[in-house]
C-alpha positions as CSV (number, residue, x, y, z in Angstrom):
1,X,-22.2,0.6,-0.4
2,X,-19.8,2.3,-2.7
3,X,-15.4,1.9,-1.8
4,X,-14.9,4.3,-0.6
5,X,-17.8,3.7,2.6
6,X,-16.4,0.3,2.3
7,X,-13.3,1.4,3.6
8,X,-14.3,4.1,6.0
9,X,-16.8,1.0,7.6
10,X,-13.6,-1.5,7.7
11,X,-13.1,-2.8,11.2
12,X,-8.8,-3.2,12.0
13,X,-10.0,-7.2,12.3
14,X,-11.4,-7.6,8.5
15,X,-8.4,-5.1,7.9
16,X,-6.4,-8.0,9.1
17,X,-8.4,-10.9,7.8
18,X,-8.4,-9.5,4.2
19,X,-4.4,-8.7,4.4
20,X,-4.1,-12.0,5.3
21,X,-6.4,-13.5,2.5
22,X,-3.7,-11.8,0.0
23,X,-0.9,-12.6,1.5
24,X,-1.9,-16.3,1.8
25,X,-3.9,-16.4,-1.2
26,X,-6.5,-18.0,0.3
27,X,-9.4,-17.0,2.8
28,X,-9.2,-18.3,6.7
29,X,-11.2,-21.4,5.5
30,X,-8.7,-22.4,2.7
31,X,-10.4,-21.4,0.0
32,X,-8.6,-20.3,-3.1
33,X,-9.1,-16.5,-3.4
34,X,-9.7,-15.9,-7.5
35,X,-7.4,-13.7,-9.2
36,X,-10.9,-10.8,-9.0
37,X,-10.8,-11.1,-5.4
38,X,-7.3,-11.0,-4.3
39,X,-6.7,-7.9,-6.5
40,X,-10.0,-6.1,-4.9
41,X,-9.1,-7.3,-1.5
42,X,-5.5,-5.6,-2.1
43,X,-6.9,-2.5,-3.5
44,X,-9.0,-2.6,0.0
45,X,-5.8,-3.2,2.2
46,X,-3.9,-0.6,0.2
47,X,-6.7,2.0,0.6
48,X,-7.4,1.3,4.7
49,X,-3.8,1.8,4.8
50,X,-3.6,5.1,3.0
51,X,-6.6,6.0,5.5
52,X,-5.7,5.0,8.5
53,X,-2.3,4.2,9.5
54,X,0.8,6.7,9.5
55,X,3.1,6.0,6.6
56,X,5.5,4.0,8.4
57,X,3.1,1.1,9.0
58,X,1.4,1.0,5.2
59,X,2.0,-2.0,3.2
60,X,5.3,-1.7,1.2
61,X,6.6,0.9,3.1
62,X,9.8,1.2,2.9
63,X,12.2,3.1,5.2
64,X,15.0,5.1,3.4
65,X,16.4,6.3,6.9
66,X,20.3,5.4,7.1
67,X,22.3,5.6,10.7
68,X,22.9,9.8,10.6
69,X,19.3,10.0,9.7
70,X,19.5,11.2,6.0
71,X,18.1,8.8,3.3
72,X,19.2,6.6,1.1
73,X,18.5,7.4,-2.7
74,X,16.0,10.2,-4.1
75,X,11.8,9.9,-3.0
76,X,10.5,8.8,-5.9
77,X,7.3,10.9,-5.6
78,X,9.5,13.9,-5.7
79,X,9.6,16.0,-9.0
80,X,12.6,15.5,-10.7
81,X,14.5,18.8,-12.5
82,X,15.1,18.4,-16.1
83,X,18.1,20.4,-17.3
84,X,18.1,21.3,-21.3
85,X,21.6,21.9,-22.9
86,X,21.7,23.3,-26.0
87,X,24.9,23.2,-28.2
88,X,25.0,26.4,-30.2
């Protein structure tokens, strides 16, 4: 089974189990996880998220919504316009 199936296969309760294996750095029977596991099991709980939950709810999201609803600072995944001044 390739990633990608991987991900598509996950149920929410290994979803959980493996966020929780990071976040612990350990698995649920107090094992160490190895530095090769924990960063494959975050690449897997960074890709279900990208998958299947709305953006609000993805690990590291981060909510840029002030009171009057604008945002604080730029999106950073927003192109950026480069002005070029010449002095002649």
């Amino acid at each position: 089974m390739n990633f990608t199936k991987m991900i598509e296969a996950m149920t929410p309760e290994v979803y959980q189990s493996l966020k929780r294996a990071v976040e612990l750095g350990k698995w649920p029977n107090g094992e160490r996880l190895t530095e090769a596991q924990r960063e494959t099991s975050l690449r897997a709980v960074i890709a279900y998220d990208e998958t299947k939950l709305p953006e609000h709810e993805r690990t590291g999201f981060i909510d840029r919504t002030k009171k009057d609803g604008s945002k604080h600072g730029s999106d950073p995944l927003e192109p950026q316009v480069l002005k070029i001044l010449n002095d002649h």
